[in-house]
Residue frames as a rotation matrix with the C-alpha (Angstrom) as fourth column:
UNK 1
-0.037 -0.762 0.647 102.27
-0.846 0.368 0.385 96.17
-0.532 -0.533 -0.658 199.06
UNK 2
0.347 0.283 0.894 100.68
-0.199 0.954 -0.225 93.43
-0.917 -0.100 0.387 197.70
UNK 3
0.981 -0.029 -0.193 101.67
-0.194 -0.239 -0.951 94.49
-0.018 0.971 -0.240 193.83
UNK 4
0.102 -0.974 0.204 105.41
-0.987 -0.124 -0.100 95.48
0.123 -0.191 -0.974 195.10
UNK 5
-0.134 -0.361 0.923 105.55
-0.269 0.910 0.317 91.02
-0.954 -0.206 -0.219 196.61
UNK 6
0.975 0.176 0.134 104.01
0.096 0.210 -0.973 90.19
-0.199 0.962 0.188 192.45
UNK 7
0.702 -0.588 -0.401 106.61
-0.628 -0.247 -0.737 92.39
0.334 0.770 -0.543 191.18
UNK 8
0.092 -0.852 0.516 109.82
-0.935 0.104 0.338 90.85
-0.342 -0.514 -0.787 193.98
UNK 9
0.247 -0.136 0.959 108.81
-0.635 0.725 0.266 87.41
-0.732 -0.675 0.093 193.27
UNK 10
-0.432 -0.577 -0.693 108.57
-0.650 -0.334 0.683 87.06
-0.625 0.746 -0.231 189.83
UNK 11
-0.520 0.042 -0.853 108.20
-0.457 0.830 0.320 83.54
0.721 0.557 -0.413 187.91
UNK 12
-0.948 0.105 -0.299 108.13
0.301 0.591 -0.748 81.85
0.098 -0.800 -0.592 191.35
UNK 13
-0.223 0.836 0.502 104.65
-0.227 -0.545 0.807 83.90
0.948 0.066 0.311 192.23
UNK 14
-0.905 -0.039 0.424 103.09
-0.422 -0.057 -0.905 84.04
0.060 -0.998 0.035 195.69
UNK 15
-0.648 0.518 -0.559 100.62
0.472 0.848 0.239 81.90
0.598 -0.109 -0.794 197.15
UNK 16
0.211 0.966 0.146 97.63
0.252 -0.198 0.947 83.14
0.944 -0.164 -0.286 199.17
UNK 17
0.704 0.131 -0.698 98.52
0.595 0.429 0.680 81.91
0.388 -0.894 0.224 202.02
UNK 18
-0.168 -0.922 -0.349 101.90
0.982 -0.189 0.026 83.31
-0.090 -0.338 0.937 201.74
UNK 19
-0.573 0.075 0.816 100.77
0.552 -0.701 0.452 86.60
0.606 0.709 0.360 201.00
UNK 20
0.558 0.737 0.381 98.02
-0.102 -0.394 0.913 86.90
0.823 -0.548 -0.145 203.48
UNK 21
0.617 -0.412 -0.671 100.83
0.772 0.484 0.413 85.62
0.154 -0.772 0.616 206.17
UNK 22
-0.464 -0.864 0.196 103.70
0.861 -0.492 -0.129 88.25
0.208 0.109 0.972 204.83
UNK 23
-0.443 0.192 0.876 100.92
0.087 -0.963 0.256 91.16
0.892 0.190 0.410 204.95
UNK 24
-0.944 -0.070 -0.323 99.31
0.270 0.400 -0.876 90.09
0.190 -0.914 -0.358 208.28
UNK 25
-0.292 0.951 -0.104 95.74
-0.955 -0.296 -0.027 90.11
-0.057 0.091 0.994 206.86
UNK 26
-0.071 0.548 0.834 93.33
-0.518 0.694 -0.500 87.95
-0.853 -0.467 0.234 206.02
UNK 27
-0.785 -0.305 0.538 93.23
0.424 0.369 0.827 85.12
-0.451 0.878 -0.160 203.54
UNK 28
0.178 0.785 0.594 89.73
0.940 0.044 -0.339 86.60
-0.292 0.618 -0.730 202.56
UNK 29
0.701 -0.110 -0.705 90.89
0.051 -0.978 0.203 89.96
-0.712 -0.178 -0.680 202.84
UNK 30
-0.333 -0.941 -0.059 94.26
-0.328 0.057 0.943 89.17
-0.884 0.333 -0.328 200.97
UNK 31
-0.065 0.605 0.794 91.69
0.943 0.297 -0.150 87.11
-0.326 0.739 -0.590 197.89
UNK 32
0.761 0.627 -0.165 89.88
0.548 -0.758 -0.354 90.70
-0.347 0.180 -0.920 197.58
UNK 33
0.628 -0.549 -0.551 92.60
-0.457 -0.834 0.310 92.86
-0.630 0.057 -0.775 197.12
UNK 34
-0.603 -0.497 0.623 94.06
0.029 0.768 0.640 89.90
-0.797 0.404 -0.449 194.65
UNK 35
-0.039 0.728 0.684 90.55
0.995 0.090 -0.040 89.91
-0.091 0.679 -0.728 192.58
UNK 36
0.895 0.237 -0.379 90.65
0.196 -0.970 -0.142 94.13
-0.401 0.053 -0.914 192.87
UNK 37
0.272 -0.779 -0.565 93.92
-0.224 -0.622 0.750 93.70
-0.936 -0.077 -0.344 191.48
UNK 38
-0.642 -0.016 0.766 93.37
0.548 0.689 0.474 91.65
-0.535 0.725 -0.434 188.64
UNK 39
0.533 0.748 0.394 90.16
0.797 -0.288 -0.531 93.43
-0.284 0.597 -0.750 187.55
UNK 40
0.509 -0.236 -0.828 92.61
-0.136 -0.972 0.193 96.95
-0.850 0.014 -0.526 187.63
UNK 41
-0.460 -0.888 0.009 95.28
-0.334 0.182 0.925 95.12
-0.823 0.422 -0.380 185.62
UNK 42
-0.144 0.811 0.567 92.37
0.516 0.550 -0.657 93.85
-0.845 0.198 -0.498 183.36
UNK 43
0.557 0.153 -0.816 92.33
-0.299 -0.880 -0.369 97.18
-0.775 0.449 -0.445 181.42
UNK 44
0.715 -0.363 0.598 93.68
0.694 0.255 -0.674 96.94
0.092 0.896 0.434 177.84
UNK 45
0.854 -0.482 0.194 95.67
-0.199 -0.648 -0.735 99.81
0.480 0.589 -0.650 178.82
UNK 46
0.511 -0.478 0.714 97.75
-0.860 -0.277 0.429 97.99
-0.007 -0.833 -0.553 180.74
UNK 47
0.402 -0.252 -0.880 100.58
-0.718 0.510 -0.474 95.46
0.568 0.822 0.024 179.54
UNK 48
-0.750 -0.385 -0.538 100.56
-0.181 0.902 -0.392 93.23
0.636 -0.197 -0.746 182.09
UNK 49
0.463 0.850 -0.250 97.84
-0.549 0.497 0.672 91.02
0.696 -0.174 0.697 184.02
UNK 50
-0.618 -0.657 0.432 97.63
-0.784 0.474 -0.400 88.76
0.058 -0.586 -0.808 187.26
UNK 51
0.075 0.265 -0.961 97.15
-0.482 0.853 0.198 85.35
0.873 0.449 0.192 186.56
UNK 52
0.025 -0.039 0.999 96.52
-0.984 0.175 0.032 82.58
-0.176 -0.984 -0.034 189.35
UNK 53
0.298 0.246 -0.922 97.45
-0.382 0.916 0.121 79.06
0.875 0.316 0.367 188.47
UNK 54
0.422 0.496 -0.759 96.81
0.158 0.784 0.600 76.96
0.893 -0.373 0.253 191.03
UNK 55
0.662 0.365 -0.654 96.69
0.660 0.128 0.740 78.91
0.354 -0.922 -0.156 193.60
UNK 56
-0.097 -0.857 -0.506 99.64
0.710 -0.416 0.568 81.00
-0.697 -0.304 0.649 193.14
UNK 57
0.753 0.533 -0.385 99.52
0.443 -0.844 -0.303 84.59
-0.487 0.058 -0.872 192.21
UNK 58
-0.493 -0.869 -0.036 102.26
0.530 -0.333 0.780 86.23
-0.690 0.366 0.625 189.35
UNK 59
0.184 -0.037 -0.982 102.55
-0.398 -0.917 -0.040 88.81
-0.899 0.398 -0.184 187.04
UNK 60
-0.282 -0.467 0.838 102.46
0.701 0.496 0.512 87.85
-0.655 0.732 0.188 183.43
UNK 61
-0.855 -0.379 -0.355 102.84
-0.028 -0.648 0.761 90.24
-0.519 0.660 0.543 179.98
UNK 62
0.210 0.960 0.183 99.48
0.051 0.176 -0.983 90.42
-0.976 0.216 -0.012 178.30
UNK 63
0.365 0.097 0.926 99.41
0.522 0.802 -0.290 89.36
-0.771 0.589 0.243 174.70
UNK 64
0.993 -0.060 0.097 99.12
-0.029 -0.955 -0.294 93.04
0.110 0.289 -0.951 173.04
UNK 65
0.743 -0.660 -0.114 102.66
-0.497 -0.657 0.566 93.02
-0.449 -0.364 -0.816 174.59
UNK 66
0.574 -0.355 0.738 104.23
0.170 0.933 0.316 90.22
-0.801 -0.056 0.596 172.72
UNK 67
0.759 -0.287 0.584 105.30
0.544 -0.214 -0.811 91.49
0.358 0.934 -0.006 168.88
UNK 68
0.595 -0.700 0.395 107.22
-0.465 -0.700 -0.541 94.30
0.656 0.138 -0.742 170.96
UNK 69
0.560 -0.572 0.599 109.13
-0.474 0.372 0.798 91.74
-0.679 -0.731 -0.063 173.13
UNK 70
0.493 -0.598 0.632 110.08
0.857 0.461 -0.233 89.62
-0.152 0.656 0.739 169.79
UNK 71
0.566 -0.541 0.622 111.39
0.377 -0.501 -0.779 93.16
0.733 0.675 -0.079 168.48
UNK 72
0.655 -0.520 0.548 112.80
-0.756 -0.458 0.468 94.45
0.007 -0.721 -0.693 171.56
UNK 73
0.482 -0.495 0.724 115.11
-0.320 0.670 0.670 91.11
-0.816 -0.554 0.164 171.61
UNK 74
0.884 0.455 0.105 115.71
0.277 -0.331 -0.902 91.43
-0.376 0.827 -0.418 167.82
UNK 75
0.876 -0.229 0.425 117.25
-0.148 -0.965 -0.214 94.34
0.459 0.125 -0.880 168.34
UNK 76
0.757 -0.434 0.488 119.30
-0.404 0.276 0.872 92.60
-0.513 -0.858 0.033 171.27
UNK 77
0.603 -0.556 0.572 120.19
0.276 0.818 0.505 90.15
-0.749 -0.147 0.646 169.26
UNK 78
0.633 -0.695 0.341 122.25
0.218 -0.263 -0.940 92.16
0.743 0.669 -0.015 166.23
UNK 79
0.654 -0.708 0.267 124.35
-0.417 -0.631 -0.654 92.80
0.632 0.317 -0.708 169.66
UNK 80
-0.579 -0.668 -0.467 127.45
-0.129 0.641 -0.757 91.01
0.805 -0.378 -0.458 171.58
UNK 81
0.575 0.573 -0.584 126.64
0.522 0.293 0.801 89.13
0.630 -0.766 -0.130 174.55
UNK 82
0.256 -0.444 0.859 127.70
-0.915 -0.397 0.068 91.22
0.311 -0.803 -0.508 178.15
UNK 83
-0.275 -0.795 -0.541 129.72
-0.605 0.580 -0.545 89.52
0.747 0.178 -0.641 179.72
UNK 84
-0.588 0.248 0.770 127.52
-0.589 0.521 -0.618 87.83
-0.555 -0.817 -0.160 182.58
UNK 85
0.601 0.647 -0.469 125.62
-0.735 0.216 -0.643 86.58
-0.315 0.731 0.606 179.45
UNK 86
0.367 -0.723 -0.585 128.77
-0.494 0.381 -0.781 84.98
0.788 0.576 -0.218 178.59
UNK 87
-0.514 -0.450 0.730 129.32
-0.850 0.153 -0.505 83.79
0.115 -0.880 -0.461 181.84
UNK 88
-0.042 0.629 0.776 126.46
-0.623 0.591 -0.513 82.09
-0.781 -0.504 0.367 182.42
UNK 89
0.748 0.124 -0.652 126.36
-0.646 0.359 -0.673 80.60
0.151 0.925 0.349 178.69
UNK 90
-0.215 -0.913 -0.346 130.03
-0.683 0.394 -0.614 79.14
0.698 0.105 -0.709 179.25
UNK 91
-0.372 0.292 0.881 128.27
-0.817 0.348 -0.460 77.65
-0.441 -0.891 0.109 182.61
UNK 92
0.457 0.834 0.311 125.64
-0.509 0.531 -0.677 75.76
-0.730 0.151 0.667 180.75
UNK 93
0.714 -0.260 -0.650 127.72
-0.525 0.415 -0.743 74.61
0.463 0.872 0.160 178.01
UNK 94
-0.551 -0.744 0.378 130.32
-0.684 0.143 -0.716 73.27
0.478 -0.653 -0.587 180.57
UNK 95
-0.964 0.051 0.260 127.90
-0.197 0.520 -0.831 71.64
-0.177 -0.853 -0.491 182.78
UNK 96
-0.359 0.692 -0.626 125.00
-0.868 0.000 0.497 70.86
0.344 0.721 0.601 180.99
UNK 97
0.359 0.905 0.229 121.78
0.422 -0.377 0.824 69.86
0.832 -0.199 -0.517 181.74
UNK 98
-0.899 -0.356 -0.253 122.24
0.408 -0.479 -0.777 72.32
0.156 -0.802 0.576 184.55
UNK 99
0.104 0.972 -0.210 119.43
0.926 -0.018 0.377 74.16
0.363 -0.234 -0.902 186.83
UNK 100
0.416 0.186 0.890 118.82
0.198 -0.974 0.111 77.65
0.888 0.130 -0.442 187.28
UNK 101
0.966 0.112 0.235 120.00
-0.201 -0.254 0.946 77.10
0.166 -0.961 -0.223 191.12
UNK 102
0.482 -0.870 -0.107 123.30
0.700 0.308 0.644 75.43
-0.527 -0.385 0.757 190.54
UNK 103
0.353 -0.404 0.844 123.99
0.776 -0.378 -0.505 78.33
0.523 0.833 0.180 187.77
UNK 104
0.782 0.160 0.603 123.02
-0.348 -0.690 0.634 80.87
0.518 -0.706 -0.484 190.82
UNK 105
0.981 -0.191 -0.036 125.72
0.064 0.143 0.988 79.01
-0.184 -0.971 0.153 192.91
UNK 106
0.354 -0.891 0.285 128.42
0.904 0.404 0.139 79.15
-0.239 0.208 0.948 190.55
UNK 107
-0.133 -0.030 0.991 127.94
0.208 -0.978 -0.002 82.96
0.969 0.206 0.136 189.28
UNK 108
-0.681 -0.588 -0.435 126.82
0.677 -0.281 -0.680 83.80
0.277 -0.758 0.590 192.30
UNK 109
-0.706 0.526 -0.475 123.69
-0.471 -0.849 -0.240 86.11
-0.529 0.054 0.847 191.39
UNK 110
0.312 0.936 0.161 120.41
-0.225 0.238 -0.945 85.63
-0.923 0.258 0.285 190.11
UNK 111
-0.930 -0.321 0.177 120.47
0.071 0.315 0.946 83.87
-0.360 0.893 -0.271 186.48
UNK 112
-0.159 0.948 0.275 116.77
0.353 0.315 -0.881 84.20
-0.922 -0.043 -0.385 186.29
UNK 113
0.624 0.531 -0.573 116.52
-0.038 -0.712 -0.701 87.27
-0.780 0.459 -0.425 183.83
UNK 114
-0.384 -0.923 0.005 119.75
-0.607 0.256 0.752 86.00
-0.696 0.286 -0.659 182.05
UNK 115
-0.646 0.261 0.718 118.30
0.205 0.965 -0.166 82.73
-0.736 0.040 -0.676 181.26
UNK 116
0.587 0.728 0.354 115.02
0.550 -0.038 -0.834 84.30
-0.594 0.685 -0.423 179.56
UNK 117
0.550 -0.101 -0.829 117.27
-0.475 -0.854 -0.211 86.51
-0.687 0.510 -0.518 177.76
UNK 118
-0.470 -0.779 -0.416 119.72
-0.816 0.204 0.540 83.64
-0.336 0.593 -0.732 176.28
UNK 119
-0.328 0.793 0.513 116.28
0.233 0.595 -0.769 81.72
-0.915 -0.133 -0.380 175.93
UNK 120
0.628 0.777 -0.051 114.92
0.255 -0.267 -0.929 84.20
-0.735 0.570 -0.366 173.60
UNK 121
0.255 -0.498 -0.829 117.87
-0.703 -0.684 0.195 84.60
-0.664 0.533 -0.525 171.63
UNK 122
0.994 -0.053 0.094 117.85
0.071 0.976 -0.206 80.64
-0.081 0.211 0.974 171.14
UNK 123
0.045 -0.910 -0.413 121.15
-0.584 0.311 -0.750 80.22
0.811 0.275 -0.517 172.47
UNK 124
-0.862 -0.317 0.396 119.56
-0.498 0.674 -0.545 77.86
-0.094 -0.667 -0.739 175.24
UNK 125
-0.077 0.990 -0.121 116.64
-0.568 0.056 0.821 75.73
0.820 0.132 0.558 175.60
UNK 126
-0.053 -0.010 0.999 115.19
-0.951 0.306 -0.048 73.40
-0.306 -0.952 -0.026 178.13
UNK 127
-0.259 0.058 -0.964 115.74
-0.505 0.843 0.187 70.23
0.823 0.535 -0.189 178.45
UNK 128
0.522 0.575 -0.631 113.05
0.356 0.525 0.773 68.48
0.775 -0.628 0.070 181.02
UNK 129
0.747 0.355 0.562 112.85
-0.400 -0.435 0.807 68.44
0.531 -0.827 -0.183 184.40
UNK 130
-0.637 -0.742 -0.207 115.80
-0.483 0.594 -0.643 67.37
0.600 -0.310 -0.737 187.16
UNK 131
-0.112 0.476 -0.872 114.66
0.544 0.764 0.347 64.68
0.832 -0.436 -0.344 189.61
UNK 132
-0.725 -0.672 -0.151 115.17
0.507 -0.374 -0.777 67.19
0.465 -0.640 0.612 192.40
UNK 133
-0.617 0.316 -0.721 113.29
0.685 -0.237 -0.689 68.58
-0.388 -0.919 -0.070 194.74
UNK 134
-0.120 0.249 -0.961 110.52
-0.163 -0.960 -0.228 70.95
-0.979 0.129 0.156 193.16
UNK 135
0.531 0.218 0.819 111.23
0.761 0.303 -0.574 69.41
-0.373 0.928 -0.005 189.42
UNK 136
-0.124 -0.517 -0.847 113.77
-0.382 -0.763 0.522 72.48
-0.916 0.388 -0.103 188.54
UNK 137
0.973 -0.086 -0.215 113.97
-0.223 -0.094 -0.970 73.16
0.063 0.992 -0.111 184.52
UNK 138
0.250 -0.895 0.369 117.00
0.409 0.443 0.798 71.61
-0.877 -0.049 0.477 183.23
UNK 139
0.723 0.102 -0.683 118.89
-0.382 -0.764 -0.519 73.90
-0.575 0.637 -0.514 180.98
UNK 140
0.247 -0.932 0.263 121.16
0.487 0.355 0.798 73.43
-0.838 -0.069 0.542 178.11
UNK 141
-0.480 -0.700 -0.529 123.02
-0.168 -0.518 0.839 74.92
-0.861 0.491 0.131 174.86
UNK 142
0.755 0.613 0.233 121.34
-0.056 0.415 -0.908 74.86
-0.653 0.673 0.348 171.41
UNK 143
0.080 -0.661 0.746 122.61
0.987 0.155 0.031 74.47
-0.136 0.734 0.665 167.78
UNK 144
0.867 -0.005 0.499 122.25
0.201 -0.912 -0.358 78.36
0.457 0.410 -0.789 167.30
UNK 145
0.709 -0.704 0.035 125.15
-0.604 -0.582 0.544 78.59
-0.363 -0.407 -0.838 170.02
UNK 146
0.485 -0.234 0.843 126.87
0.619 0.772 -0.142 75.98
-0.617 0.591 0.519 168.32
UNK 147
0.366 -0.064 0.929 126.72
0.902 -0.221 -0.371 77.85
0.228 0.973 -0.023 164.92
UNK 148
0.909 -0.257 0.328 127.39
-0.303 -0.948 0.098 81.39
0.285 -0.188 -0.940 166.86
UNK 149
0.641 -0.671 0.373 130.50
-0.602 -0.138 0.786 79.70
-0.476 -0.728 -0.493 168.43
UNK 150
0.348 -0.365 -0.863 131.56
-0.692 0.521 -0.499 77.69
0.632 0.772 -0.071 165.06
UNK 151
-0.754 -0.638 0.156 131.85
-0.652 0.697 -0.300 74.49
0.082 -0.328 -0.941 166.97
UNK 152
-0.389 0.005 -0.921 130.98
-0.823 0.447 0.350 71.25
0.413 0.895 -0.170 165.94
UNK 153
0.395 0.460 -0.796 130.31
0.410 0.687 0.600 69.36
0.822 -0.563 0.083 169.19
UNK 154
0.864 -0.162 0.477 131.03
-0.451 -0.669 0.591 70.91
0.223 -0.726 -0.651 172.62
UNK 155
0.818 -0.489 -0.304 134.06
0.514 0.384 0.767 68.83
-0.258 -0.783 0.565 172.97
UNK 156
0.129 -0.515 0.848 136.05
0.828 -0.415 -0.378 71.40
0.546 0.750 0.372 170.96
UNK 157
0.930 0.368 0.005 135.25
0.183 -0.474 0.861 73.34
0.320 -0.800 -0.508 174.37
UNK 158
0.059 -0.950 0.307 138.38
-0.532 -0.291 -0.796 74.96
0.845 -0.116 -0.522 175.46
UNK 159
0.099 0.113 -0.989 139.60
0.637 0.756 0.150 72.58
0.765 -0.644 0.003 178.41
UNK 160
0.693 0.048 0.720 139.02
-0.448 -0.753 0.482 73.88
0.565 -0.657 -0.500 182.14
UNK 161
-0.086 -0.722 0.687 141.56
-0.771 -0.388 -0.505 74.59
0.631 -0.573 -0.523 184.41
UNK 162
0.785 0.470 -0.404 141.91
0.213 0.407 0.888 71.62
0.582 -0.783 0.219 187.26
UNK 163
0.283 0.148 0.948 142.25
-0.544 -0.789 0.286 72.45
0.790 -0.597 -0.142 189.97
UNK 164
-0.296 -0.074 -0.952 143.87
0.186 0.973 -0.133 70.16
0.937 -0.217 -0.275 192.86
UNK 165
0.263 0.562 0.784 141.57
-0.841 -0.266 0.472 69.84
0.474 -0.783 0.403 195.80
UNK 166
0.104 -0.511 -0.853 144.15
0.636 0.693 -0.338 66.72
0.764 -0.508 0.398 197.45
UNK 167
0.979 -0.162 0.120 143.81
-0.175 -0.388 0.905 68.67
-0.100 -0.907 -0.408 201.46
UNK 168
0.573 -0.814 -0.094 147.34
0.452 0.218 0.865 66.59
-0.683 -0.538 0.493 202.41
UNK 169
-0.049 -0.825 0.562 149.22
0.995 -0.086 -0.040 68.04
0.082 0.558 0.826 199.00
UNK 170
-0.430 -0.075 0.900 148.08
0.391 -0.914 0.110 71.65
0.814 0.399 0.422 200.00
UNK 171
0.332 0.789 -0.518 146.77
0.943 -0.277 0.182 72.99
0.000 -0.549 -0.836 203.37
UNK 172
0.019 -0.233 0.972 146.75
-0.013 -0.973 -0.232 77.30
1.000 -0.008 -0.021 202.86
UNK 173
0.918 0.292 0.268 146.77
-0.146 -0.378 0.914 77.09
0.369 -0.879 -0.304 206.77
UNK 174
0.793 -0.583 -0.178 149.85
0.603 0.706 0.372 75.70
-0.091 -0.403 0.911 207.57
């Protein structure tokens, strides 16, 4: 069970506490089976490893696994972006510095696995932390998307739609 909460949570990892709460063991009990899970994952034949910074428990690729992640994205990149790639890109370039949560509120779906993918293609990067709650990652456009989208400064951005949100010149109830 405890592998299956690693895998659900992801980046975020899981905390002891939370872990030993969600399985309805103990926190020593819930440690052990954390430190038996680490030593399994430990093996060289295995290409990923659980790591515990401060206090929180995640899944992370193990080094061995790195060369084929640059080539596996490589490959990616000789092709077009899907279109939720393109969604979410048009998001950040629109609304810039932007956080992984307001991207989620505007798409509508996770942006998590998105993000690292238009990360590693360097057609975003971070830029620091928002003041908000937690310190979110503040995301925005590089020069590679620039140069992929031949445009010179984002105000060449096609202009969005507005949109009139005056209640008294429109109520859809009425």
């Amino acid at each position: 069970m405890l592998e299956g909460l690693l895998f659900i949570v992801g980046d975020e990892g899981i905390s002891l506490e939370q872990a030993a709460e969600v399985l309805g063991i103990s926190k020593d009990r819930t440690e052990k089976v954390f430190e038996e899970l680490q030593i399994y994952y430990a093996d060289d034949q295995r290409g990923f490893e659980i790591a515990n910074y401060g206090g929180v428990y995640k899944f992370l690729s193990k080094a061995l696994v790195h060369p084929y992640a640059e080539r596996l994205f490589q490959t990616t990149k000789q092709t077009g972006l899907s279109q939720a790639a393109l969604e979410t890109l048009a998001i950040i370039a629109y609304k810039q510095p932007i956080t992984r949560v307001e991207i989620e509120e505007i798409r509508g779906v996770g942006a998590d696995m998105m993000l690292r993918k238009l990360e590693a293609r360097n057609l975003i990067r971070e830029n620091g932390r928002s003041n908000a709650p937690g310190k979110p990652i503040l995301y925005e456009v590089t020069d590679e998307f620039m140069d992929s989208f031949k445009l010179l400064s984002l105000d060449e951005l096609p202009k969005l739609p507005e949109f009139n949100t005056d209640e008294e010149s429109e109520n859809l109830f009425d």
